[in-house]
N, C-alpha and C positions, 0 to 999 in steps of 0.2 A: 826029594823035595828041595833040598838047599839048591839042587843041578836047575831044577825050573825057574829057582828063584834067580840064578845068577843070568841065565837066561831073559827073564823078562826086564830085570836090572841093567842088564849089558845092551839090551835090543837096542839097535839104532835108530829103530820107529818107537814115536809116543804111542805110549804103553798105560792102563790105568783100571781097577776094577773099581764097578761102584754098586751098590746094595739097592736090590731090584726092588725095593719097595719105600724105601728114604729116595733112594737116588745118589746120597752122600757116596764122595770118592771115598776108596776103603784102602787103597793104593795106588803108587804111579811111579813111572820110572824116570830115570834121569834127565832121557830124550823127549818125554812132556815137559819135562821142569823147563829144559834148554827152549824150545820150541814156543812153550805158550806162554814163557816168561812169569809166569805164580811160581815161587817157594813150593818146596814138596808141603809144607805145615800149611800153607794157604791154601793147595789144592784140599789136603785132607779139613778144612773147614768149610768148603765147598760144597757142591751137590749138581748134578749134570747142567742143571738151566741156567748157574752159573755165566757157563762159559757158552751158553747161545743168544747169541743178538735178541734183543725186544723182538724182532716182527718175527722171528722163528717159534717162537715158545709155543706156538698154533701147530706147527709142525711136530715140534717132541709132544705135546700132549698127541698126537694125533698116532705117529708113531708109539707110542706107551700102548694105546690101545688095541693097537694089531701086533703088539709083540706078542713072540707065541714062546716059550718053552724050549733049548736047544741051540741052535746053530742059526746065525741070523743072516742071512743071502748079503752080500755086501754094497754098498750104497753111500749115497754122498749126503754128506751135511754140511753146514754152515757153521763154522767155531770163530767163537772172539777170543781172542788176546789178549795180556793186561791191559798193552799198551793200547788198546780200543781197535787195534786192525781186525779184519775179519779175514778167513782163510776157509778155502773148502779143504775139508775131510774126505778121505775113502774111508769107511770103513770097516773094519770086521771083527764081529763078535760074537761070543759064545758064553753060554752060561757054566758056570762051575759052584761049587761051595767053599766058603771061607771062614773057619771056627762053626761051621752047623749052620752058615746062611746062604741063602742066595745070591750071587752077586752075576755080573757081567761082567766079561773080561773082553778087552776091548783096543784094538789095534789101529790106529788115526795115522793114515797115510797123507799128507799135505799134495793133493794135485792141483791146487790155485794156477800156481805157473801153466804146470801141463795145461788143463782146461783153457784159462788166459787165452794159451799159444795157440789150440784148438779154435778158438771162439774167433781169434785176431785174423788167422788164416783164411778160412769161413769166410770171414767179412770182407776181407781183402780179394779174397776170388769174385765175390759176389758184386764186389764196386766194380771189380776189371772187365768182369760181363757184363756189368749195367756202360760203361763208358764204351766200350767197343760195339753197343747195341744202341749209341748214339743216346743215352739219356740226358739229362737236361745236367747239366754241373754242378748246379744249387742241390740237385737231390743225391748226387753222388759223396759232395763232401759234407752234408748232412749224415749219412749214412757214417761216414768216416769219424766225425766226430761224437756220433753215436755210440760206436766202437770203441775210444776212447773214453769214455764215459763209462761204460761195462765195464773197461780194463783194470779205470782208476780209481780206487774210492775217494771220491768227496770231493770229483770235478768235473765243472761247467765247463765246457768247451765251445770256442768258433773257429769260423776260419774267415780271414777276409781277403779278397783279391783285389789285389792292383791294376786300376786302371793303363789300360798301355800306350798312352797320349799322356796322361795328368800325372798317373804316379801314384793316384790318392789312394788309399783303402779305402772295401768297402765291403761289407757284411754278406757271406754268399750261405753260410750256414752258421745258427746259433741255437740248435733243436730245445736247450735248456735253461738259457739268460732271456729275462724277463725283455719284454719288448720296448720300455723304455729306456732303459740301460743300452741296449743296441742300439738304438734312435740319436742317443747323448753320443755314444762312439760315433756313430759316420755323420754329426752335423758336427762335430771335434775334427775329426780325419777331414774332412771337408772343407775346413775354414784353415786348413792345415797348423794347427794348435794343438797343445797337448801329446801324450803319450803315443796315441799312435800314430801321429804327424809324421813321428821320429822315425816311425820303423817301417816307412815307405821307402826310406834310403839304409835301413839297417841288414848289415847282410850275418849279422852274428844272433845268437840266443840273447835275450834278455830277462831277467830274474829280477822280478820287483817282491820281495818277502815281505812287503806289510806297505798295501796300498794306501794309507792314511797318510804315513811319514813321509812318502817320498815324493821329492817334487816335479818329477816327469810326469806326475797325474796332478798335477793344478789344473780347476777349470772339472775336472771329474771324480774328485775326490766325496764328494756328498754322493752322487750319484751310484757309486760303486760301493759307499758303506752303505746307504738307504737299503741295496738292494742284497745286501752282507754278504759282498767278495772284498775280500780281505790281501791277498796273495796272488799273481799271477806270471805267468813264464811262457813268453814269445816265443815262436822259434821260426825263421823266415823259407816261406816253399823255395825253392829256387831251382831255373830250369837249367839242361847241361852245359849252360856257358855261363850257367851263378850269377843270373840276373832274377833279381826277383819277381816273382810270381802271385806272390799274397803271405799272408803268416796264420801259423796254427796258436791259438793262443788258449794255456788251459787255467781257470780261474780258481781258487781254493777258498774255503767260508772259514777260512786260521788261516791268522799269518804266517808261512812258513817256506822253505825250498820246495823244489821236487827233489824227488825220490829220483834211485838211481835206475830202476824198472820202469819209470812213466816215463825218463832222458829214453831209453830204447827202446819204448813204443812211439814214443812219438817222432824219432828218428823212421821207424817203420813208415809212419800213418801219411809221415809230409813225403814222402817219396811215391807213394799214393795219389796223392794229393799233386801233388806235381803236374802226374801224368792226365790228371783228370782235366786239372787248369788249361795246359798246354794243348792236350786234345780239342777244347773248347774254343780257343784262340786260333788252332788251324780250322775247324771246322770254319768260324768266323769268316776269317780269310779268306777261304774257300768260296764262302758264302757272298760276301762283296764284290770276289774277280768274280764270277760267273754274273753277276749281278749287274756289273760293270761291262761286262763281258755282250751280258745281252741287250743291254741299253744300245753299247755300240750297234752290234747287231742288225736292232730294229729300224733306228737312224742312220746307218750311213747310208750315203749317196750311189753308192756301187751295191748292183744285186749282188748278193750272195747265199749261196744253197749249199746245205749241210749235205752232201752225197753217201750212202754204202757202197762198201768195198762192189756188192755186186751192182752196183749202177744206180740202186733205186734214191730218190728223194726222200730226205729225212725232214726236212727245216725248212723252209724261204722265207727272207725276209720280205719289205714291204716294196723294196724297189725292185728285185725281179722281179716279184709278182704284176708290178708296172709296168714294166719290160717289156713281160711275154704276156701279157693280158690274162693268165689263168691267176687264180686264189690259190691258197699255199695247199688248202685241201684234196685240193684236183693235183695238185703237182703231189704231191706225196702219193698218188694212183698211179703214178706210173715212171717210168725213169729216162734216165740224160738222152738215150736214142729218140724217144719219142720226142722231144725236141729237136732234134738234128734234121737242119736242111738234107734230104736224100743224098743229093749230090755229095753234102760233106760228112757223111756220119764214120767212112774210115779217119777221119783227119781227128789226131792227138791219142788216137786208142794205141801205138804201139807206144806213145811217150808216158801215156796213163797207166801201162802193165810192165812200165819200167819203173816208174815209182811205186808204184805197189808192191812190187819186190823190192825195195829199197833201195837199189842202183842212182835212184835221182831223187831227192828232195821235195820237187816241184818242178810244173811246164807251163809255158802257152803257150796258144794257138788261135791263131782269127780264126774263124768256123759262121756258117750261117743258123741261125733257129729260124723254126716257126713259128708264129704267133697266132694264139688264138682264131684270128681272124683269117690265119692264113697269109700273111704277107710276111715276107722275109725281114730276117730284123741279124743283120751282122756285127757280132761280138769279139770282143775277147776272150777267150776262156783261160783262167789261170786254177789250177788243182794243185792243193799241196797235203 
């Protein structure tokens, strides 16, 4: 007996039996005491629901009812702490006797972290496949600060991105701050006043611990107690040349710091976040030369036609089309020969299967076409 004892005493996992029909803890071991922060005499004044959250007590009653008799398969719960944290449990249990009673004996492995790390990875694959599958950016870093929100307890999250002309912030995900409170931030960030004015040019973290005092939030101070955020901690995205990108910003209802586990998630979530911004900006980009691209295109004053490798019409704009009197529709039926004066159709083919092997850049060559009508129409041809 003493051998069990020093054993369950010594375990380096919380340890505790409680009496299967009070529920009161009966014992516990050192590594509960250290862990959940109660005195060993405050645990034993206790009784399992104790130490579970308000909205779980549906669960332990639930659990009571399908307990059976023996050896209990092992399973996760929800424990609170003195200090009001909450932490998930593994655990596993078994019934035994203690003075002639029944009790539960009972082994609380702590996998918050694990799980967390599980949960955070998950999300993180899930944003990289939504951004490389072209999703919208506002639903990417929603999702992201969603994730953050699971990871942390008892915090609001956004994110806002920087304008890339103005500079300004501006709201691209806030899944859990009230909509006026957003609204007050980007016509603040807008008028460029106030707290997040600042951190349009801030490339460092920022720690405000009790939004009422400090006066980077003048101008937003009602607005952010009305809505009871109290505490909030900037951290700026920034892309591989450390120019900023927007900031993750996590809100708290106490005024307090962060934690040293939310600094390395959120360290995680803006490197994310990053990628998601930046992908969104080249897309843009993208978006505009082609854009730009095809305005030209359509307007200039010299035909030009998009050709395949193997001869045929891909494109024409409106001045070939001019040109040679067919519509882009007919020209895309058939390819660069069927335009070719007879006479000239060897003329620029050995220059055109030299750049096609790379050898040259680009050629020209005067050449005749025919035109719809049949009357010869002599060009320049340039292919590159």
């Amino acid at each position: 007996r003493s051998r069990y004892r020093e054993l369950f005493d010594r375990n380096p996992m919380a340890m505790w039996t409680y009496d299967c029909d009070t529920l009161a803890f009966t014992s516990v071991n050192e590594a509960a005491v250290q862990h959940y922060g109660y005195s060993r005499e405050e645990f034993l004044g206790m009784t399992l629901r104790d130490i579970r959250p308000a909205d779980q007590q549906a669960k332990l009653d639930e659990y009571l009812r399908r307990r059976r008799p023996g050896y209990a398969p092992v399973h996760e719960i929800v424990h609170r702490k003195k200090d009001g944290s909450t932490m998930i449990g593994e655990i596993t249990a078994h019934d035994v006797r203690s003075h002639g009673r029944p009790v539960r004996l009972v082994l609380a492995n702590d996998v918050t972290e694990r799980n967390r790390a599980s949960t955070l990875l998950e999300g993180q694959k899930n944003v990289l496949e939504a951004i490389t599958a072209g999703a919208p950016v506002e639903e990417s870093l929603a999702t992201l600060a969603r994730l953050a929100e699971a990871s942390a307890v008892g915090v609001n999250c956004s994110i806002l991105i920087s304008d890339p002309q103005s500079h300004v912030l501006e709201h691209a995900a806030a899944p859990s701050l009230p909509p006026g409170f957003v609204a007050a931030v980007d016509a603040s960030a807008a008028a460029g006043s106030g707290f997040f004015a600042t951190l349009s040019s801030c490339c460092d973290a920022l720690v405000v611990s009790d939004i009422a005092a400090d006066a980077r939030w003048e101008g937003l101070h009602e607005v952010a107690t009305d809505h009871g955020l109290q505490a909030c901690w900037s951290t700026p995205i920034l892309d591989a040349d450390g120019d900023i990108l927007g900031v993750f910003v996590m809100f708290y209802g106490e005024p307090r710091k962060p934690r040293a586990v939310e600094g390395e998630l959120v360290e995680t979530l803006t490197r994310t976040a990053a990628i998601a911004i930046s992908k969104d900006r080249e897309t843009r980009k993208l978006e505009e030369s082609q854009e730009k691209f095809r305005a030209t295109f359509e307007t200039a004053a010299l035909g030009i036609l998009h050709v395949a490798p193997d001869g045929k019409f891909m494109r024409a704009n409106s001045s070939i089309t001019r040109i040679c009197g067919y519509t882009e529709a007919e020209l895309r039926s058939f390819d660069a020969d069927r335009l070719s004066h007879p006479d000239d159709l060897e003329k620029g083919q050995k220059e055109r299967a030299l750049m096609l092997a790379g050898e040259i850049p680009s050629y020209s060559v005067e050449k005749r076409y025919v035109h719809k009508d049949g009357r010869a129409v002599c060009l320049l041809r340039t292919e590159e």
